[in-house]
C-alpha positions in Angstrom: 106.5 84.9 116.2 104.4 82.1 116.9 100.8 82.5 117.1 99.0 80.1 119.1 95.5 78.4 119.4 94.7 80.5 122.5 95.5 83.8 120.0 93.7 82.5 117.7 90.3 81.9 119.8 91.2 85.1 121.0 91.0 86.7 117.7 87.8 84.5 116.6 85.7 85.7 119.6 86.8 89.0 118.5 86.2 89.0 114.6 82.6 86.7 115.5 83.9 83.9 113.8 82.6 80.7 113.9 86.2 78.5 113.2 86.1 74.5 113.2 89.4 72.7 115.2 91.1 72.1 112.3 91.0 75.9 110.5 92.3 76.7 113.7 95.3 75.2 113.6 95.9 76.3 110.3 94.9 79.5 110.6 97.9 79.3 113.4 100.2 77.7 110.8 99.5 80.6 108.3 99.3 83.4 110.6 102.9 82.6 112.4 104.3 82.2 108.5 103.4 85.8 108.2 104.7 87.3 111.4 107.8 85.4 110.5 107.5 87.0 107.3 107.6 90.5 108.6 110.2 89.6 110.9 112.5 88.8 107.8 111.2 92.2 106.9 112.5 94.4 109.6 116.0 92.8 109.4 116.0 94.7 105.4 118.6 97.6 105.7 116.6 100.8 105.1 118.6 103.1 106.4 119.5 106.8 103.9 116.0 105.4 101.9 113.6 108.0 102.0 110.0 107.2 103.0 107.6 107.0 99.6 104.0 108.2 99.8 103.4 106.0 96.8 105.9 104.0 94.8 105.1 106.6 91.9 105.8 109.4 93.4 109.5 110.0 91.5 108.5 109.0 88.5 107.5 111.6 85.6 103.8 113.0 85.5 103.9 112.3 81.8 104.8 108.7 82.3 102.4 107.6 85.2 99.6 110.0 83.1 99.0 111.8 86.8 97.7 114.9 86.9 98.9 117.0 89.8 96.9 117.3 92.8 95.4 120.8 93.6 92.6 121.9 95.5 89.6 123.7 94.1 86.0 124.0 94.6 85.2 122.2 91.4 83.4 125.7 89.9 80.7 122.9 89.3 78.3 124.4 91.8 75.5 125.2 90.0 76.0 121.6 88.0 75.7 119.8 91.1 72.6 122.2 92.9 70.1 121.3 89.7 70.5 117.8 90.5 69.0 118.5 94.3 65.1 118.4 94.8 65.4 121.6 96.5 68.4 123.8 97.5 68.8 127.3 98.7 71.9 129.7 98.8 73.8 126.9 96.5 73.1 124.0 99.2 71.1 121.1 99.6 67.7 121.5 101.5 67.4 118.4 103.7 64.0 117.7 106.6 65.0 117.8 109.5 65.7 114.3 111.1 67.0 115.3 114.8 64.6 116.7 117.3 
């Protein structure tokens, strides 16, 4: 995919860039390289490969030294609360900032 200078004004008056003549034509240069790149990508045979959350994910928790993710409240409540200037019913007591 070619990405010309037009795109990449485009994408400078986007991003609030300030880019002299000659980084954009390079920038041009590079960016097609890498739509290129992910063309070569699609064209990769993934079909019966199961989607990955993380490329850790089938390896053993003893290996990786991941603990297993579960959900809990921490039971650090009080911990936390000590550390606030003031708190009431094991929350944080904050002015009021909208009218």
């Amino acid at each position: 995919m070619a990405i010309n200078r037009s795109d990449i004004k485009r994408i400078e008056k986007l991003a609030k860039l300030k880019l002299s003549e000659e980084k954009i034509d390079d920038f041009s240069v590079r960016i097609s390289r890498v739509f290129d790149w992910v063309d070569q990508l699609k064209e990769v045979d993934v079909e019966g490969v199961a989607p990955m959350a993380s490329p850790l994910m089938d390896l053993q928790k003893h290996t990786t030294g991941l603990r297993e993710d579960t959900v809990t409240d921490g039971d650090r409540v009080h911990d936390v609360i000590q550390n606030a200037p003031s708190s009431q019913h094991n929350s944080f007591v904050v002015p009021k900032v909208v009218e």
